[in-house]
N, C-alpha and C positions, 0 to 999 in steps of 0.2 A: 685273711679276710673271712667273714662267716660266711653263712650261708644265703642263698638269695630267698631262702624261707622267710629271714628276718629283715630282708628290705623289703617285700613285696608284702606288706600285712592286709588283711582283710579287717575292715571292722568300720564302727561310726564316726562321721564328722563331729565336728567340723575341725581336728586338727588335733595330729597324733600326738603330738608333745603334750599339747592342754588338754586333750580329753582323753583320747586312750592311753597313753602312758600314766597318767594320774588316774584314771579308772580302774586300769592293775594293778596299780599300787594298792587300792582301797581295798581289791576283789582279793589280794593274797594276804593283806592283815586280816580282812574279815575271818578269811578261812583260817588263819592262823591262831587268832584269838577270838573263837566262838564263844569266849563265857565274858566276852568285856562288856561293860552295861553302855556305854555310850565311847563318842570319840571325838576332839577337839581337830580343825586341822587349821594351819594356816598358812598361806600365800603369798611366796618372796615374787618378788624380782617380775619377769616379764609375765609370772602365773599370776601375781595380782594386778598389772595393770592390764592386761587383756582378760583375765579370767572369767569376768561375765559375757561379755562377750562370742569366748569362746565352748559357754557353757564347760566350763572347768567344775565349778561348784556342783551343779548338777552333776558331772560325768561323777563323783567323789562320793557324793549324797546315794548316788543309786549303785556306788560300787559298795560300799558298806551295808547297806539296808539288809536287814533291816535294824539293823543296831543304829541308832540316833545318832547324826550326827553332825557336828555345827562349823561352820566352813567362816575364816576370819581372813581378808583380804588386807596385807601391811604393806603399804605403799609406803614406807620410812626404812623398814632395816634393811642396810648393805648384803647381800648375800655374792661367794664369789661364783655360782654359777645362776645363769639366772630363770629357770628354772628349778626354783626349790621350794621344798613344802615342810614343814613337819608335824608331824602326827604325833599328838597324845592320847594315849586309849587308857579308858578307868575302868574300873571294875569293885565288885562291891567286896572284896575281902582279902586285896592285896594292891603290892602300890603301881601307880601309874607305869605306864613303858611308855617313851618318847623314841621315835624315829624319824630321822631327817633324811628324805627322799629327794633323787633326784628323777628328773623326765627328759631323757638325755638324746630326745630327739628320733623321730621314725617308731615310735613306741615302744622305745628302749626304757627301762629304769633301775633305776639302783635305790637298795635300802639298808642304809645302817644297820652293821652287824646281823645280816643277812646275807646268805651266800649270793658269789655272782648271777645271774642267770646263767644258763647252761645252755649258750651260744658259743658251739665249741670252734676253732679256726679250723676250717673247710679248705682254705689254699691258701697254699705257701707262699703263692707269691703276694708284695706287699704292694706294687704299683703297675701302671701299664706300662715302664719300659719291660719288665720284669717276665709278664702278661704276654708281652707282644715276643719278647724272644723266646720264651714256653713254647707259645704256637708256633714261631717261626721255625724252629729246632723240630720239633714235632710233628709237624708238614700238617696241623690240623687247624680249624680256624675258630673265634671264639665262642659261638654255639657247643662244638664238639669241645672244647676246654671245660668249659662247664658242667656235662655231662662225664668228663671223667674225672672229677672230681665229684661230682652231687651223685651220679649214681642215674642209670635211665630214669626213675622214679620219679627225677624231679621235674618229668617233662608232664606227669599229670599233675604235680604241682599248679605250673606254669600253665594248662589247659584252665583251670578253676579259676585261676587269676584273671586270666583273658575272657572266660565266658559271665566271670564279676565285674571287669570294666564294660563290656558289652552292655549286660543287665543295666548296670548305671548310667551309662548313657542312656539308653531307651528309656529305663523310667524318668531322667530328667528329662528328656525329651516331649513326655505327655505328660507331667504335669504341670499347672500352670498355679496367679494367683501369686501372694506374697512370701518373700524370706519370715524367717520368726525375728523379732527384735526393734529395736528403736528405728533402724534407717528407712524400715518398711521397703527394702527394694522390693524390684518386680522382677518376675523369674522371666526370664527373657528367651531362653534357647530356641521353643520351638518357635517363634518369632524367623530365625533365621533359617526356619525349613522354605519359605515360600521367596522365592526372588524378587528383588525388588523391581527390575523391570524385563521385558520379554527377550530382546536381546542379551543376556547375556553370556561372558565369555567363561571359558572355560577356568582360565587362570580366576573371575570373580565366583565364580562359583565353588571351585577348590576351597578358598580364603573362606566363604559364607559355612560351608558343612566344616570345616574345620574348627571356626567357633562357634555353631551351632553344638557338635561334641562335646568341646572343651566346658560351653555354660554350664551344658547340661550337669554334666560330673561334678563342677563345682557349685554348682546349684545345689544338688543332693546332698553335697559336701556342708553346704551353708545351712541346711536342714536338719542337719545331723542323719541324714542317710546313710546306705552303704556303701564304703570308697575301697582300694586300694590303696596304699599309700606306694606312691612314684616317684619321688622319694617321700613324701609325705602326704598329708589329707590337702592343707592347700593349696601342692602343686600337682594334685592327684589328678590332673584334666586334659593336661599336654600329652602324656607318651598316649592312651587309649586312644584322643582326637585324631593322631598323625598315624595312627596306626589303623584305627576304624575307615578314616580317610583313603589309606592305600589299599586297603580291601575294598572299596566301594569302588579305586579308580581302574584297579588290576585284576582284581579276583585273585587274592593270595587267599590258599589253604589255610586254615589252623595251624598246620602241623610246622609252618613255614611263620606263622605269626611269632609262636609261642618260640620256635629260635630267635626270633630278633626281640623276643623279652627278654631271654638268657643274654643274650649281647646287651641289651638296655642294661641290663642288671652289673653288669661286670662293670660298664660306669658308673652307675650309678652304687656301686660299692666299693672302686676305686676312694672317691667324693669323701664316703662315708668313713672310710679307711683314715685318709690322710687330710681331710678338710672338714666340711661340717654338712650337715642336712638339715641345720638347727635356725631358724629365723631369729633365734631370742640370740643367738648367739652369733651370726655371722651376717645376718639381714638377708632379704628375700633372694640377694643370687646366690646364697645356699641350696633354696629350696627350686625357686622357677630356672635356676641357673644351671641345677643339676638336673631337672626336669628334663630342659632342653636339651644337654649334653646328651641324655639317656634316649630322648627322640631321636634325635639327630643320628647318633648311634645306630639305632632300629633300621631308620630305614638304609643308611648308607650299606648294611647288612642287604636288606632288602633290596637291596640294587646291584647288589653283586659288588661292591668296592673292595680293595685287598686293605687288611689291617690297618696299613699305615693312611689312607684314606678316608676307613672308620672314624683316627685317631684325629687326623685332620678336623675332620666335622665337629667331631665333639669338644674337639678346643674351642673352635670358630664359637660352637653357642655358646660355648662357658664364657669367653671372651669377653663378647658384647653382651652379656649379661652383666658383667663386673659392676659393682659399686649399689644395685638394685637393693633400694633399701627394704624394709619390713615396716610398713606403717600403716597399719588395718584400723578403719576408721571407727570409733569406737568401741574397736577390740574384736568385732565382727569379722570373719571371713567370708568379707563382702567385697567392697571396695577399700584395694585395684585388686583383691586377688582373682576373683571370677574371670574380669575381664586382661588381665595379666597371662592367664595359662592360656587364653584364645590368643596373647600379640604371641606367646610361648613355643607356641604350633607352628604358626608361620613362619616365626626366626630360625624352627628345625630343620622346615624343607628349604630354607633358602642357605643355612649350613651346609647342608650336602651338598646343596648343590656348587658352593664355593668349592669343594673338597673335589668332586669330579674334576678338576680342572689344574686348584691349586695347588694340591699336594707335595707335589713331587719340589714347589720351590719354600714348602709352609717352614718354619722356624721354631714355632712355641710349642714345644711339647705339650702334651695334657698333664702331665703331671706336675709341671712347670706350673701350668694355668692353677688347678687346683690349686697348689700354697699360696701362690697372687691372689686366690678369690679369698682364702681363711686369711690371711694378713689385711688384705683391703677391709673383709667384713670384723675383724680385732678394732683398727683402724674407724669403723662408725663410731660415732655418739651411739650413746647406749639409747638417746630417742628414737633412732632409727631400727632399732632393733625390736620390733614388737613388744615395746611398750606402749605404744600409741601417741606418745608425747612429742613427735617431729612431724615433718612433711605433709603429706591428707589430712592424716589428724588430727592434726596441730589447727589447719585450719578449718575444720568443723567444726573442733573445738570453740573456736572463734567465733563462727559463727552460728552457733548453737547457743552462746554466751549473748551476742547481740537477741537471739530473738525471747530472750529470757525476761 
């Protein structure tokens, strides 16, 4: 497994596969070929039917700039991964180079006849049976795993991370005023600061700052702000909500936070390992499903649970995440995903709280669940896959068509 440098990325919405993975892509041909006069790109599979939407063309346009360049979206050719792009770049006194890139999810990419990235394997082990007997052998528990493997170092890593979903929240928090795009939503979060009636209880109050958080993040997400990706940009609103949450309820330190990111991470690079993080390719319980796992994770940590209680939890949300498809209404990381990482949050603390209890008779491993969730999400139509062509949609589409 690599590094949790390369799950936890810092960078802009709205959605690491369509924007920042094709952003880098653009940023390292540019550099690579500073004498090319212009550059053609064009857009397979779930990059052209969501790609305006998710500001792909733009993310490509401004990663090449200032070298010109014309962005064609082909909603007809087969491509077998469905994130793929290719690039043709011209130049005025020799012949074209074409490369076929892929965006392989969490702001991963791959470029023809270009070396890998230099995301080198970090730990041996390949799953969490694997994980959990490590630490069990080792008398240590999955924060401390992490650290001897990444090295102390990676705990100021992990500090930057958390004082960036912090920032993100806050600023979703005060700003107000509409998303950019056709649906014209309304940014809703700080809406959920003020209660709606004077009695209320603690358990509705929990629930309200919980998605209050979670908007906020993917609001900023929706605006092309700046996100972490959790595993991704938009499921980036779940683990900081659940985690902002339990600092607000407990008064946990930093220092106590940022281990139960290191725990988040280790699911959430299990996932990444052996299943997918990918919406175009597994549908949204890739993304909110490994979200949740990675909350869920956090706090069961956070609560003092033994391994095998962690492991519990984080099946529980994979679980009931299953089958969660990927159907972003046109193309937008708007609707459901905003209001998705706030049901996201709640389905965490209410995993743990299965796991306090259940454990000791649970059945389905986590790693178990993972291949149930990559074969269930094989198993979608490709419409349900962030192409926009099924489910929400599908029928905005519809009705979009009526008022035409």
């Amino acid at each position: 497994m690599k590094s949790l440098r390369n799950l936890y990325r810092i960078g802009h919405g709205p959605s690491s596969s369509h924007s920042i993975g094709p952003s880098r892509i653009a940023k390292y041909l540019r550099e690579k070929y500073r004498d090319a006069k212009s550059v053609d790109v064009t857009l397979y599979g779930s990059l052209a039917f969501t790609g305006k939407g998710h500001l792909t063309d733009v993310a490509i346009e401004k990663g090449f700039s200032p070298i010109p360049c014309n962005v064609v979206f082909d909603y007809k050719t087969s491509v077998e991964f469905p994130n793929t792009l290719d690039v043709v770049i011209h130049f005025d006194d020799k012949e074209d180079v074409t490369k076929r890139c892929l965006s392989l999810g969490g702001g991963r990419i791959s470029i023809s006849g270009e070396p890998e990235e230099d995301e080198p394997e970090v730990y041996p082990q390949k799953n969490f049976e694997e994980v959990s007997k490590y630490c069990k052998d080792n008398n240590i528990d999955l924060a401390d795993y992490v650290e001897r493997y990444e090295g102390k170092e990676i705990w100021d890593y992990l500090m930057k991370v958390w004082n960036q979903m912090v920032k993100t929240i806050d600023n979703g928090l005060h700003t107000n005023g509409v998303l950019p795009g056709k649906l014209e939503v309304q940014r809703r979060a700080s809406s959920f600061l003020t209660p709606s009636h004077l009695k209320e209880s603690s358990f509705s109050r929990a629930n309200r700052m919980l998605a209050a958080y979670a908007f906020a993040t993917n609001e900023e997400n929706a605006a092309g702000g700046k996100v972490v990706t959790a595993p991704t940009c938009g499921s980036a609103g779940t683990l900081p909500a659940v985690l902002l949450h339990l600092v607000d309820r407990y008064d946990i330190r930093d220092e106590k936070i940022i281990r139960a990111l290191a725990v988040a991470g280790v699911i959430g690079n299990i996932v990444k390992q052996n299943g997918s993080i990918s919406g175009a390719e597994a549908g949204c319980q890739a993304e909110i499903g490994t979200a949740c796992s990675m909350a869920a994770a956090a706090t069961s940590y956070l609560k003092g649970f033994s391994i095998d209680q962690i492991e519990c939890a984080a099946e529980a949300a994979m679980e009931h995440s299953l089958g969660t498809t990927c159907d972003p209404v046109m193309g937008y990381v708007q609707i459901p995903c905003i209001e998705r990482n706030a049901v996201a949050a709640v389905k965490a603390l209410s995993a743990t709280y299965l796991a306090e209890y259940a454990s000791s008779t649970h059945r389905v491993s986590f790693d178990n669940i993972v291949q149930t969730m990559l074969e269930t999400g094989k198993d979608l139509k490709k419409e349900y896959r962030e192409t926009s062509e099924g489910g929400l949609a599908k029928d905005f589409k519809e009705i979009e068509k009526e008022g035409e």
